[in-house]
N, CA, C and O atoms as CSV, one atom per row, in Angstrom:
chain,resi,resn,atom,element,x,y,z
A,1,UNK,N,N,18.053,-3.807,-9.876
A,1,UNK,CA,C,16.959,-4.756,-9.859
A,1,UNK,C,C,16.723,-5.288,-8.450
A,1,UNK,O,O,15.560,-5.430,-8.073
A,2,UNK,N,N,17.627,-5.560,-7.733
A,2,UNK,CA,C,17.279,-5.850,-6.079
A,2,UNK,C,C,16.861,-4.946,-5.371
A,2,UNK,O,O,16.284,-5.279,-4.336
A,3,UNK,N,N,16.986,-3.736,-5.640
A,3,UNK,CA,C,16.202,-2.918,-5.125
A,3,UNK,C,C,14.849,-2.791,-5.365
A,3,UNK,O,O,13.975,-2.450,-4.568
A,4,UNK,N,N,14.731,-3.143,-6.718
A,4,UNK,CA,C,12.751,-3.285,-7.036
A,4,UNK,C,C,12.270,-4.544,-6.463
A,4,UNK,O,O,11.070,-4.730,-6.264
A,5,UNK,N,N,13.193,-5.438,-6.185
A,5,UNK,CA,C,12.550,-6.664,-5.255
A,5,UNK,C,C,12.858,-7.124,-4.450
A,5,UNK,O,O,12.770,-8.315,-4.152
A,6,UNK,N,N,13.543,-5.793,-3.597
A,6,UNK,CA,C,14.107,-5.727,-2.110
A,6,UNK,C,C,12.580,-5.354,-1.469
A,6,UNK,O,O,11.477,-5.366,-2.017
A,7,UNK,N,N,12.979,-5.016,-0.066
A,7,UNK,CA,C,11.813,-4.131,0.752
A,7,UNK,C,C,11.547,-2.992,0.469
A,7,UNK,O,O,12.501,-2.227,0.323
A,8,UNK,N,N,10.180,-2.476,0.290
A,8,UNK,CA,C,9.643,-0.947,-0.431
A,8,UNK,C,C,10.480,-0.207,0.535
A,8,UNK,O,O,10.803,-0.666,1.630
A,9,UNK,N,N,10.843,1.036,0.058
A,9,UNK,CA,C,11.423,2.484,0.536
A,9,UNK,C,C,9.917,2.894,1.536
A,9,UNK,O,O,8.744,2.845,1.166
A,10,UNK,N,N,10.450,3.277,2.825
A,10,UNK,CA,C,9.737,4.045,3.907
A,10,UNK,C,C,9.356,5.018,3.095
A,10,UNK,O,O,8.294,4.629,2.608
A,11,UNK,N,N,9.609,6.030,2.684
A,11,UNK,CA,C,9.259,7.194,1.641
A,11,UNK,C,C,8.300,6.608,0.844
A,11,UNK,O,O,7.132,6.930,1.063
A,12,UNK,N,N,8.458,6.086,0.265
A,12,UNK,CA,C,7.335,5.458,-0.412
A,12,UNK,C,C,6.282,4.861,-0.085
A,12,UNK,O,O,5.275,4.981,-0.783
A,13,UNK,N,N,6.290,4.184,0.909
A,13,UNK,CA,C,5.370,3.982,1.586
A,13,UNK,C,C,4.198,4.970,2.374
A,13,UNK,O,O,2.975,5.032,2.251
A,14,UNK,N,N,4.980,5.561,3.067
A,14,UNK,CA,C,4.711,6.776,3.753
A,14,UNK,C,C,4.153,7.866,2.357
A,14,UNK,O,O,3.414,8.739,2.813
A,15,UNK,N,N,4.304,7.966,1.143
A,15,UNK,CA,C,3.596,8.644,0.363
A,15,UNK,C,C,2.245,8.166,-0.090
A,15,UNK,O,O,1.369,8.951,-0.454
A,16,UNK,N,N,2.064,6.576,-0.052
A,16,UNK,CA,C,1.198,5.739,-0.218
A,16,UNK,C,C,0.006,6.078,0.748
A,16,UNK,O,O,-1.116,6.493,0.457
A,17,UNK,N,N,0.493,5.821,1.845
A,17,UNK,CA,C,-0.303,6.087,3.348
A,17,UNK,C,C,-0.965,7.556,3.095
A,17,UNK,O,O,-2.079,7.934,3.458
A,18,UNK,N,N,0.061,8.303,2.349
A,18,UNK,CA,C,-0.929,9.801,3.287
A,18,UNK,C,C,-1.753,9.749,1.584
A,18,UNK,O,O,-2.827,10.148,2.033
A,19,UNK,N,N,-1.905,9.658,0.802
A,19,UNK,CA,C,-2.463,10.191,-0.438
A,19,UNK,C,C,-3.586,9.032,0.161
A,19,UNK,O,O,-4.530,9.706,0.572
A,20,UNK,N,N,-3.816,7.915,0.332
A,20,UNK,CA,C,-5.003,6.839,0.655
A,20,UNK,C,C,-5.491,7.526,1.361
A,20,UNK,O,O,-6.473,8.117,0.914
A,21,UNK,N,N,-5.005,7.868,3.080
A,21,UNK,CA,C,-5.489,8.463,3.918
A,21,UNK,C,C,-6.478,9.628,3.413
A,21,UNK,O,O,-7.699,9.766,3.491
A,22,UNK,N,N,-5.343,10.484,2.810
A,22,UNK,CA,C,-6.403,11.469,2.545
A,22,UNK,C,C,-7.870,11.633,1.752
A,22,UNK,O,O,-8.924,12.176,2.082
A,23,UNK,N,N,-7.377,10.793,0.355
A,23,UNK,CA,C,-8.814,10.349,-0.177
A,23,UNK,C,C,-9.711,9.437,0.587
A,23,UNK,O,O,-10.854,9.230,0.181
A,24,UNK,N,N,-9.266,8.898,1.639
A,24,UNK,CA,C,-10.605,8.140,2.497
A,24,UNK,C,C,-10.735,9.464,3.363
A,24,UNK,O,O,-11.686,9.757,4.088
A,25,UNK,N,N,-10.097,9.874,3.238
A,25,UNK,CA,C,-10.946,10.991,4.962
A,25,UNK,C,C,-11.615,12.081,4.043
A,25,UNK,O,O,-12.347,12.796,4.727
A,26,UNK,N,N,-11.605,12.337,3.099
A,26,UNK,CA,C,-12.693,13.317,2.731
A,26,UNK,C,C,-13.563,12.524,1.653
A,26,UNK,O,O,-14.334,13.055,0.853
A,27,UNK,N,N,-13.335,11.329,1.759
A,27,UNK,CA,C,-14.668,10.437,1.213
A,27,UNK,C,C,-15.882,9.979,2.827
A,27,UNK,O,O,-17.101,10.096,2.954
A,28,UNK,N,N,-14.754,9.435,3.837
A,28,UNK,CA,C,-15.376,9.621,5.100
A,28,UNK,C,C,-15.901,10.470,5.932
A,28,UNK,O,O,-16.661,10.142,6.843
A,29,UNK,N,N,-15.393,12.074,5.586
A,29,UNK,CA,C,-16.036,13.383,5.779
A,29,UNK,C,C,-17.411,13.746,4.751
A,29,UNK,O,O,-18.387,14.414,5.092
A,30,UNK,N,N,-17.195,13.144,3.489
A,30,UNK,CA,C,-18.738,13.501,3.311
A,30,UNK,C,C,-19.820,12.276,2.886
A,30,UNK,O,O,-20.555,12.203,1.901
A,31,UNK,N,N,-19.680,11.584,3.723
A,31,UNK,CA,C,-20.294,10.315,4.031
A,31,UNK,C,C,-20.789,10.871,5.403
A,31,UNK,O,O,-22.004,10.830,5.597
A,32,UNK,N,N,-19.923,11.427,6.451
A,32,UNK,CA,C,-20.318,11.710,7.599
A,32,UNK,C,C,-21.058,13.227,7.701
A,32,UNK,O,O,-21.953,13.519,8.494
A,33,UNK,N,N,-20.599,13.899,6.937
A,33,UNK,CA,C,-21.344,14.968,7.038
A,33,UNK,C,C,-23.041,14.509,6.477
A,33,UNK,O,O,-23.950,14.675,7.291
A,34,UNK,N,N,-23.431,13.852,4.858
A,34,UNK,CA,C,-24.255,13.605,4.580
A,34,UNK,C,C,-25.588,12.532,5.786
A,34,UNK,O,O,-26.765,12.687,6.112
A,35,UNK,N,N,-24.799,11.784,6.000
A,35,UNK,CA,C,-25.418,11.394,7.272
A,35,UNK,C,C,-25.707,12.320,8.462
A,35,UNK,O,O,-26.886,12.509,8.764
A,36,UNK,N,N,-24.589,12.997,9.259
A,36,UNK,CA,C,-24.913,14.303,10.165
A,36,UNK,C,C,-26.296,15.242,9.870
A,36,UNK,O,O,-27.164,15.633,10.651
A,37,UNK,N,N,-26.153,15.409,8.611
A,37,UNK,CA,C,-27.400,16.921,8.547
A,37,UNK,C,C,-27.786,16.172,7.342
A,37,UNK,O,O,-27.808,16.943,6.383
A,38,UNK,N,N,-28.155,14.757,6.963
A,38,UNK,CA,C,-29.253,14.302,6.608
A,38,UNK,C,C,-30.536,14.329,6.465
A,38,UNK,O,O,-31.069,15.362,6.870
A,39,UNK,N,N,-31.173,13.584,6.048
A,39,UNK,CA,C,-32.798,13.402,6.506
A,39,UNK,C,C,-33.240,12.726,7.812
A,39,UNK,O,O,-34.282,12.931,8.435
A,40,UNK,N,N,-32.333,11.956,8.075
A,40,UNK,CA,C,-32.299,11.001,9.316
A,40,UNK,C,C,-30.808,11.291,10.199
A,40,UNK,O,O,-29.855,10.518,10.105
A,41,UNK,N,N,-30.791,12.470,11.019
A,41,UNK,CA,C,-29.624,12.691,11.943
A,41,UNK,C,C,-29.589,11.458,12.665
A,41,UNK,O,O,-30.392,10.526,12.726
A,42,UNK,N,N,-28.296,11.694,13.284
A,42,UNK,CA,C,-28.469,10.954,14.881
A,42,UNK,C,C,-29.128,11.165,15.523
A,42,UNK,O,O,-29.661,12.274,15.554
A,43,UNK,N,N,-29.416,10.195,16.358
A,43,UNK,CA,C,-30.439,10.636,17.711
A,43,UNK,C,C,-30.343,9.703,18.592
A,43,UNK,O,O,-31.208,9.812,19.462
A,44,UNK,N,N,-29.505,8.654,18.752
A,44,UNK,CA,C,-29.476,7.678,19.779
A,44,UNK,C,C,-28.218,7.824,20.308
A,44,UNK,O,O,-27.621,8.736,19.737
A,45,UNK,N,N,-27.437,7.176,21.355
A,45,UNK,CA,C,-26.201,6.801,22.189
A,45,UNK,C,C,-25.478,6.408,20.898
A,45,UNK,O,O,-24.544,7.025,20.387
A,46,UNK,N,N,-25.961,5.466,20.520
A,46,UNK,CA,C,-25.081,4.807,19.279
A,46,UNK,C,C,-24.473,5.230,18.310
A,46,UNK,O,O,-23.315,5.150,17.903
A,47,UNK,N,N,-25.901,5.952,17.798
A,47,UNK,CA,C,-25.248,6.837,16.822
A,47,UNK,C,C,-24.297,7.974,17.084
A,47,UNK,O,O,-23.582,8.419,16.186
A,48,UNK,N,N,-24.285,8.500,18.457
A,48,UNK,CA,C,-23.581,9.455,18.602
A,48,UNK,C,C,-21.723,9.130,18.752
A,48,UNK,O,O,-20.663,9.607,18.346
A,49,UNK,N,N,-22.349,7.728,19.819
A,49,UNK,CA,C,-20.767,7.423,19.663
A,49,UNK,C,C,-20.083,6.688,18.516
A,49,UNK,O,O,-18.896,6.362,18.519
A,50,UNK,N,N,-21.096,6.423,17.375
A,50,UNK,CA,C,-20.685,6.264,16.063
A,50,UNK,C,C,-20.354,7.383,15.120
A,50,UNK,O,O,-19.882,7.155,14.006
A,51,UNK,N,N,-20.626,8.725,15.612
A,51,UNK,CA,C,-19.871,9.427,14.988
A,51,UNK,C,C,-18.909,10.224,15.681
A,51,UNK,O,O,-18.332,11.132,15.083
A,52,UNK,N,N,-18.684,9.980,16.860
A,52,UNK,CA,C,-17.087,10.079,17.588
A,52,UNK,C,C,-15.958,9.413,16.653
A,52,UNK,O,O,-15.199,9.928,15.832
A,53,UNK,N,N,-16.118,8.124,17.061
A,53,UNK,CA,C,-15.545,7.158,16.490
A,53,UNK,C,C,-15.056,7.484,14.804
A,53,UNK,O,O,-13.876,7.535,14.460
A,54,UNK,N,N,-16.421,7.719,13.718
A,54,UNK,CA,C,-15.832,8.312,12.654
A,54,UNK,C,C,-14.744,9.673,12.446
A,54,UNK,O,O,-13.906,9.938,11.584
A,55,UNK,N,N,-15.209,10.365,13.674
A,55,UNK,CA,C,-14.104,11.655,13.556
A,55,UNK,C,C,-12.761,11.189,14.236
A,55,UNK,O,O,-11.808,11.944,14.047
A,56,UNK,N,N,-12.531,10.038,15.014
A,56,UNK,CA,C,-11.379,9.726,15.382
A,56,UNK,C,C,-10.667,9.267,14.039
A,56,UNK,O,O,-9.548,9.733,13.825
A,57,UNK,N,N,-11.262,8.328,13.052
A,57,UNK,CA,C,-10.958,7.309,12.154
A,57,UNK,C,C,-10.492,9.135,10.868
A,57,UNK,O,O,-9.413,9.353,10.316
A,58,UNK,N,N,-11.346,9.738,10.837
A,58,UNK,CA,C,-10.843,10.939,9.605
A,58,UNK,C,C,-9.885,12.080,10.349
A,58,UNK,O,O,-9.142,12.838,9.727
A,59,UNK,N,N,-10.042,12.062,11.813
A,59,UNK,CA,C,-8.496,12.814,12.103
A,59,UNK,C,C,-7.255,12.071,12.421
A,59,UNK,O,O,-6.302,12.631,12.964
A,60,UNK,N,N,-7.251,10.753,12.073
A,60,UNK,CA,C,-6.001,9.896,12.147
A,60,UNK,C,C,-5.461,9.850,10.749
A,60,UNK,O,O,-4.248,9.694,10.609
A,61,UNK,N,N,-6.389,9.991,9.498
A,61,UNK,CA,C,-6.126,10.675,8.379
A,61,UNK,C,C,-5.190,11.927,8.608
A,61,UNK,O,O,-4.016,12.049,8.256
A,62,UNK,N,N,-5.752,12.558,9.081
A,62,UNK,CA,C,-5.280,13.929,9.002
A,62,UNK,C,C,-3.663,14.127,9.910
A,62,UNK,O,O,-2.720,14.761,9.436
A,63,UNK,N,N,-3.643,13.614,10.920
A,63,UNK,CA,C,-3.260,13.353,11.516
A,63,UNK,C,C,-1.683,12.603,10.417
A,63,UNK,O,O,-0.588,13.160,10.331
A,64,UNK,N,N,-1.942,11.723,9.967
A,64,UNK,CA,C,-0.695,10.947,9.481
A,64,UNK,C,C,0.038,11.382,8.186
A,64,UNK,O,O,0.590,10.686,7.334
A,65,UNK,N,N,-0.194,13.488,8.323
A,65,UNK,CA,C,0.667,13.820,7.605
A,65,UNK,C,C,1.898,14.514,8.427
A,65,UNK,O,O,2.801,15.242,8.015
A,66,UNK,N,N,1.635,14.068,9.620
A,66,UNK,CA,C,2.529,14.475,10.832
A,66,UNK,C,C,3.131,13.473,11.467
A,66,UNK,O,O,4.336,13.324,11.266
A,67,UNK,N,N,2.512,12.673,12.264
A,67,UNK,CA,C,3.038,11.566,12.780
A,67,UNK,C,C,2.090,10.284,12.491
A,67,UNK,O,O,0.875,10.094,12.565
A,68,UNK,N,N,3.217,9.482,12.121
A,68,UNK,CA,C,2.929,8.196,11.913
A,68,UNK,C,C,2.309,6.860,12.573
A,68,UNK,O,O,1.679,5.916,12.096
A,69,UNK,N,N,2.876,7.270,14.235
A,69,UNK,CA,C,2.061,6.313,14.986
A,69,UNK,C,C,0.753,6.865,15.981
A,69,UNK,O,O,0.084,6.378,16.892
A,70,UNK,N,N,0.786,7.674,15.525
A,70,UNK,CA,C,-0.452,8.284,16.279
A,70,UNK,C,C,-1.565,8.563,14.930
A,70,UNK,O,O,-2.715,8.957,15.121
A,71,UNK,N,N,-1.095,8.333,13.806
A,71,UNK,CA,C,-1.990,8.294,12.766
A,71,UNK,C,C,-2.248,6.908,12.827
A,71,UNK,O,O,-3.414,6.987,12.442
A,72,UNK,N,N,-2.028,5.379,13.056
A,72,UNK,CA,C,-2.272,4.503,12.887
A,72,UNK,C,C,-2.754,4.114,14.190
A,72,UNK,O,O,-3.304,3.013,14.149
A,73,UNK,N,N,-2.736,4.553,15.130
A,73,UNK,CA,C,-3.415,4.382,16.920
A,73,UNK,C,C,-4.793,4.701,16.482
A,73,UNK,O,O,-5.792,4.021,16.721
A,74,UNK,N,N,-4.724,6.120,15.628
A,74,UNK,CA,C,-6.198,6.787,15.728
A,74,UNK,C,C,-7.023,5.964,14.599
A,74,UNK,O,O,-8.123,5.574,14.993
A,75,UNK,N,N,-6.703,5.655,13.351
A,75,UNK,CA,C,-7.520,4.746,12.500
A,75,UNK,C,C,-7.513,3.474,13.180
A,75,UNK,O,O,-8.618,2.934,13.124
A,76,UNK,N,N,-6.689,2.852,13.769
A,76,UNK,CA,C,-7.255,1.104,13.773
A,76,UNK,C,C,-7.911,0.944,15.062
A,76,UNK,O,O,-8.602,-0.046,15.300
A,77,UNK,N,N,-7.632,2.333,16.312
A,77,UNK,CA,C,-8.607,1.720,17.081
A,77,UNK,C,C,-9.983,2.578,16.909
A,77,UNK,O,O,-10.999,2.188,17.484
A,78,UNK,N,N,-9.999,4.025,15.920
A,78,UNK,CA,C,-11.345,3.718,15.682
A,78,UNK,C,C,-12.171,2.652,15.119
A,78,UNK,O,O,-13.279,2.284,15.510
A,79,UNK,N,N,-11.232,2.055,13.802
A,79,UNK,CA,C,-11.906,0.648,13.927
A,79,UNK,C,C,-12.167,-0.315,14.970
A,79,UNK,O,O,-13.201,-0.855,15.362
A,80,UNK,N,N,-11.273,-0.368,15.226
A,80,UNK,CA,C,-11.947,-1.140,16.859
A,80,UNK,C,C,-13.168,-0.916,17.632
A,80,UNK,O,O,-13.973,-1.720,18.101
A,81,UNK,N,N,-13.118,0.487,17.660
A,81,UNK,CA,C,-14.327,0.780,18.556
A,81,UNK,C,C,-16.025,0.944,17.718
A,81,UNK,O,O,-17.171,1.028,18.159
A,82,UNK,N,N,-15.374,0.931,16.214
A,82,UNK,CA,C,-16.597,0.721,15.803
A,82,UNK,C,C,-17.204,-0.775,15.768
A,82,UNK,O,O,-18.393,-0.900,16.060
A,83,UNK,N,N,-16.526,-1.797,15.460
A,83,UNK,CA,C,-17.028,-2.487,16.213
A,83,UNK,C,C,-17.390,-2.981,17.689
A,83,UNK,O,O,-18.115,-3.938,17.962
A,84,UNK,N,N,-16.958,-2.423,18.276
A,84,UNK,CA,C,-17.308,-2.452,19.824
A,84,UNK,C,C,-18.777,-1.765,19.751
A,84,UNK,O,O,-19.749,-2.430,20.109
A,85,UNK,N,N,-18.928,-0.513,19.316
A,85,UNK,CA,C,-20.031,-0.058,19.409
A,85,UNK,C,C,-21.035,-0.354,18.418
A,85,UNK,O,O,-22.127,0.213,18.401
A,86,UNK,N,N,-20.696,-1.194,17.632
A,86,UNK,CA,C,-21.816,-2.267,17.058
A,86,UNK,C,C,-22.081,-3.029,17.304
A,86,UNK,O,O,-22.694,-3.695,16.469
A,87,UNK,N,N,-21.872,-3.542,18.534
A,87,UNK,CA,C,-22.537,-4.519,19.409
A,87,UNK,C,C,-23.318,-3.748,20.024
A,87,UNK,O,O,-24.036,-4.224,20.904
A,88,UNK,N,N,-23.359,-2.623,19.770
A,88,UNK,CA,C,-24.780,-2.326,20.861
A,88,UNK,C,C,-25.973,-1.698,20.105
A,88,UNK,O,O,-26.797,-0.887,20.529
A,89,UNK,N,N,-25.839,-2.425,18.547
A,89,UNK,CA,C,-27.018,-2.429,18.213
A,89,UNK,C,C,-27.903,-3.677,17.769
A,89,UNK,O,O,-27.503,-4.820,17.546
A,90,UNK,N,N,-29.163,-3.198,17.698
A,90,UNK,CA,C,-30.374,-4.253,18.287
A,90,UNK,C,C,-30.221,-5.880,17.074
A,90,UNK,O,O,-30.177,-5.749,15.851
A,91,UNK,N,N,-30.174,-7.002,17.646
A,91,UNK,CA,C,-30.407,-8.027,16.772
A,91,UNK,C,C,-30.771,-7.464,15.278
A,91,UNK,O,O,-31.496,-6.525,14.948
A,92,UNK,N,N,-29.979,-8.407,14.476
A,92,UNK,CA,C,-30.279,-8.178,12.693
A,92,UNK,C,C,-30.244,-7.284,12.363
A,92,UNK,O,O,-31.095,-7.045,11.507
A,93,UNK,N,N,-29.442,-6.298,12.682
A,93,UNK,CA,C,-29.119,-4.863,12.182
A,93,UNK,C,C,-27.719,-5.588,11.783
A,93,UNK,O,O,-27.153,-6.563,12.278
A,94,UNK,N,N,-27.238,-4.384,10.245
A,94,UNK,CA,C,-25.901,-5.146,10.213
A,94,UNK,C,C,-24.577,-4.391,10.461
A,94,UNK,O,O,-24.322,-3.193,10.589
A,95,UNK,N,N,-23.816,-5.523,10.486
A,95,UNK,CA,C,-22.050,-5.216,11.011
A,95,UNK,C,C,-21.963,-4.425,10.121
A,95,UNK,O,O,-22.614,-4.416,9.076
A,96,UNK,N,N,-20.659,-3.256,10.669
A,96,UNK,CA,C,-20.705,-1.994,10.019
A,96,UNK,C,C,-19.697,-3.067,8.918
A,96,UNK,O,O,-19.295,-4.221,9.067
A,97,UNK,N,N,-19.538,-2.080,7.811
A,97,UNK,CA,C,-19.649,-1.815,6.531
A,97,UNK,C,C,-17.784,-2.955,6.566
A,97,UNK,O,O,-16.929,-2.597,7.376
A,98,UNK,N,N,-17.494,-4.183,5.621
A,98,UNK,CA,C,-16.777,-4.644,5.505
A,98,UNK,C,C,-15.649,-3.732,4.749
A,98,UNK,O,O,-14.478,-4.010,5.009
A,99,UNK,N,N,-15.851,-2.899,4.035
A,99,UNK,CA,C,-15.511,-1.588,3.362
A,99,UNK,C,C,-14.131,-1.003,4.424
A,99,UNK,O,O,-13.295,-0.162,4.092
A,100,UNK,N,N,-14.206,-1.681,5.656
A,100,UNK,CA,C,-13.409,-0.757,6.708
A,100,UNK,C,C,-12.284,-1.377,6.676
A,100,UNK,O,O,-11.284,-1.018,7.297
A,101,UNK,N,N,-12.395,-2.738,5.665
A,101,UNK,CA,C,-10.688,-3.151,5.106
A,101,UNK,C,C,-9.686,-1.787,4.855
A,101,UNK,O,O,-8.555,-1.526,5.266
A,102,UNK,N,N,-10.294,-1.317,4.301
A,102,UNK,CA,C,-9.212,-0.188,3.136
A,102,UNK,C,C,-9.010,0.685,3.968
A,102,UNK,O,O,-7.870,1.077,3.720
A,103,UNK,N,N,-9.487,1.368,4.997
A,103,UNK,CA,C,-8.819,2.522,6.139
A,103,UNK,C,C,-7.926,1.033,6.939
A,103,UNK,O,O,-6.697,1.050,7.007
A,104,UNK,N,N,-8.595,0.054,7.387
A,104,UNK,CA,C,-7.581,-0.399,8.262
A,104,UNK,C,C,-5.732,-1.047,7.795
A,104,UNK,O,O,-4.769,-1.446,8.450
A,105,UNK,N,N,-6.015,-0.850,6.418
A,105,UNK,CA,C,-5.048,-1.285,5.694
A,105,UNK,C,C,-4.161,-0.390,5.072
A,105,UNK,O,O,-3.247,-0.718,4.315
A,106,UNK,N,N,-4.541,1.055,5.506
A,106,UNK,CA,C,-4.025,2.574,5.490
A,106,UNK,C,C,-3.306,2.782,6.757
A,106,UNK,O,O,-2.164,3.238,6.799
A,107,UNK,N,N,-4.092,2.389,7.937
A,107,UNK,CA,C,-3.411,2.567,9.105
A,107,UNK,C,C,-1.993,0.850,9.788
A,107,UNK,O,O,-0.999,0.686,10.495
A,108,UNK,N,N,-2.791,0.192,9.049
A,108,UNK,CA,C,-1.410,-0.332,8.761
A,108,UNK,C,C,0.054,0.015,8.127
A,108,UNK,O,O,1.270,-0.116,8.272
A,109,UNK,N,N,-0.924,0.527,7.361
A,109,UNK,CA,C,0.632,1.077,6.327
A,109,UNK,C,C,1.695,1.969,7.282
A,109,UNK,O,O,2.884,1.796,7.551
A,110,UNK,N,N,0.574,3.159,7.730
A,110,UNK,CA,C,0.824,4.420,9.118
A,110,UNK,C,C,2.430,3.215,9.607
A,110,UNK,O,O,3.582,3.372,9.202
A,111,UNK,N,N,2.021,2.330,10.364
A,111,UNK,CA,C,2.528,1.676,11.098
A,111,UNK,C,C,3.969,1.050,10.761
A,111,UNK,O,O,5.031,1.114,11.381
A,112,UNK,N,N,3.640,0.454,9.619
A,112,UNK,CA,C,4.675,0.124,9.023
A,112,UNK,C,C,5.954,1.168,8.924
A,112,UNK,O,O,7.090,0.837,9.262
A,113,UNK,N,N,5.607,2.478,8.410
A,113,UNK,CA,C,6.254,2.992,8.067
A,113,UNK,C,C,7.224,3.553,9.787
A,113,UNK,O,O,8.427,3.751,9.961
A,114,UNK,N,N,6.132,3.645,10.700
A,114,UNK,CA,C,6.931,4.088,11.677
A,114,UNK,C,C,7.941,3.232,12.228
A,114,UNK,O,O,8.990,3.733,12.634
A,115,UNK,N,N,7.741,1.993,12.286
A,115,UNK,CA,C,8.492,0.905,12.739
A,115,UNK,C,C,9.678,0.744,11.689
A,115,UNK,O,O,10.815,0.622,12.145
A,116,UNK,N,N,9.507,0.737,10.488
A,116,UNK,CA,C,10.522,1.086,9.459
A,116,UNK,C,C,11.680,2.005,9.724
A,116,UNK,O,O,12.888,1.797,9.847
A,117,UNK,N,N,10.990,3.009,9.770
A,117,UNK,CA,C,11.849,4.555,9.996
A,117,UNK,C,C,12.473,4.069,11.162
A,117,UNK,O,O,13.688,3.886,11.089
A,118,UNK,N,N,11.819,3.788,12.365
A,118,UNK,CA,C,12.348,3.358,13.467
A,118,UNK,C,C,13.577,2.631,13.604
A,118,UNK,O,O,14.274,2.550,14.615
A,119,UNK,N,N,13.791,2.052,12.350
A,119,UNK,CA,C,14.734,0.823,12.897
A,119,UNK,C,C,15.832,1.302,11.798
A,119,UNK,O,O,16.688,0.494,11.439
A,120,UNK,N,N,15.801,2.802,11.189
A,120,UNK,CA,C,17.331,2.890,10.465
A,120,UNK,C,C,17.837,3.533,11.617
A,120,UNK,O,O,19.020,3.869,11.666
């Protein structure tokens, strides 16, 4: 019983992380593809470096069935930079999508687990 209400198992965690990861990155791959070859492509600075940014955020997915802190570098500072690069769009347009809880709370996990592992 102290073990079920001790600290979660790294393994477990780390199984958590990559199964999330993965169902957001091929929910974020065809979100991005559908947008890409849409009706309405990109065509501005913004958009382009808004979909950098998304391929950083779905190969840090991919990414964190290998390593752990370079899977959580690549999701939270693509979050980062998506907001960075939503400041450079025009008044009353809106902040990208609050939705970006649940990847950033994937690449937390990433993190956790490395610092975990780290410290047996």
């Amino acid at each position: 019983m102290a073990g079920f209400l001790g600290r979660p198992s790294v393994s477990g965690v780390r199984r958590v992380a990559r199964i999330l990861g993965t169902l957001l990155g091929l929910l974020l791959l065809v979100v991005f593809l559908d947008w890409v070859m849409g009706p309405s492509p990109p065509t501005t600075i913004r958009d382009y470096l808004g979909a950098v940014v998304w391929l950083l955020i779905i190969s840090g997915f991919v990414v964190g069935w290998f390593k752990d802190l370079a899977a959580s570098l690549l999701v939270l500072g693509g979050i980062a930079l998506i907001y960075v690069v939503s400041l450079l769009s025009p008044p009353g347009e809106a902040w990208p999508w609050p939705i970006l809880i649940v990847p950033a709370i994937v690449g937390f996990l990433f993190l956790y687990v490395h610092l975990a592992a780290k410290k047996k």
